[in-house]
C-alpha positions in Angstrom: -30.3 4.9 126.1 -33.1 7.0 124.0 -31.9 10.3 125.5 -28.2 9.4 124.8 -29.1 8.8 120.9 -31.5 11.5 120.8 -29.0 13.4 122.1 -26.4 12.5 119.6 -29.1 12.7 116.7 -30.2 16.3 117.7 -26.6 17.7 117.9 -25.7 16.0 114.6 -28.9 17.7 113.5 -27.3 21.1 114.3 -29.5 21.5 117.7 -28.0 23.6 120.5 -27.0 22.8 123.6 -29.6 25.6 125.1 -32.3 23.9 122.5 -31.9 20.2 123.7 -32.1 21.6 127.8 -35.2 23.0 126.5 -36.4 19.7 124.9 -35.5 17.2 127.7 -37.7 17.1 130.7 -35.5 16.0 134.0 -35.1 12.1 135.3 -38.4 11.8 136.9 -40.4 13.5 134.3 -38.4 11.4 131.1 -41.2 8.8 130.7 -44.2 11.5 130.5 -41.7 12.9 127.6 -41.6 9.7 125.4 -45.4 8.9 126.0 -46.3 11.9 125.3 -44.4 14.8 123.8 -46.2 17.3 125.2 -43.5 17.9 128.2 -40.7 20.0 127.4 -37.7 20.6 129.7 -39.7 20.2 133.0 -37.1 19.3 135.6 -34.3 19.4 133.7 -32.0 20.3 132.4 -30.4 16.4 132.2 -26.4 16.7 132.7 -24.2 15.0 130.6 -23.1 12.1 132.9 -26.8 11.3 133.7 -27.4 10.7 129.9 -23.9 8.9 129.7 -24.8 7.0 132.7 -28.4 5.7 131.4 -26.8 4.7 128.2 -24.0 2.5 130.2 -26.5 1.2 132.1 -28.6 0.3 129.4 -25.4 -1.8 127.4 -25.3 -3.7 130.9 -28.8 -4.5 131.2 -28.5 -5.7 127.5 -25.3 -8.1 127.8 -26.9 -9.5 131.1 -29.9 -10.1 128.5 -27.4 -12.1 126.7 -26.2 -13.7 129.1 -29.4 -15.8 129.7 -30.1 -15.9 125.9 -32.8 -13.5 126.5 -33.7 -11.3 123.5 -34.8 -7.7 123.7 -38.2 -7.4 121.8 -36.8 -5.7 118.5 -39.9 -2.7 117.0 
């Protein structure tokens, strides 16, 4: 779900299309990206339904939390 607000946060932000291909490293590559911020855009770009999909996926991982009245460690 990171990529889906990051994305949201960097077009509110004014970012470009062609500027947050650049930023975004592909699927495989996304974890390097966080840890580190040294990857840029390696792999990608990442298509819209991928970052839709990720964020869907992540709302069912976190009502299935719910369901077991497990709660998601909060930073």
């Amino acid at each position: 779900m990171i990529v889906a607000v990051l994305d949201a946060v960097f077009k509110e932000q004014g970012v470009s299309q062609a500027g947050m291909d650049a930023y975004f490293s592909g699927p495989a590559f996304l974890a390097w990206n966080r840890m580190r911020s040294n990857m840029r855009g390696w792999g990608g770009p990442l298509s819209a339904a991928y970052i839709q999909g990720q964020a869907a996926l992540q709302r069912q991982i976190l009502a299935r939390m719910a369901d077991f009245d497990i709660t998601p460690a909060e930073k």
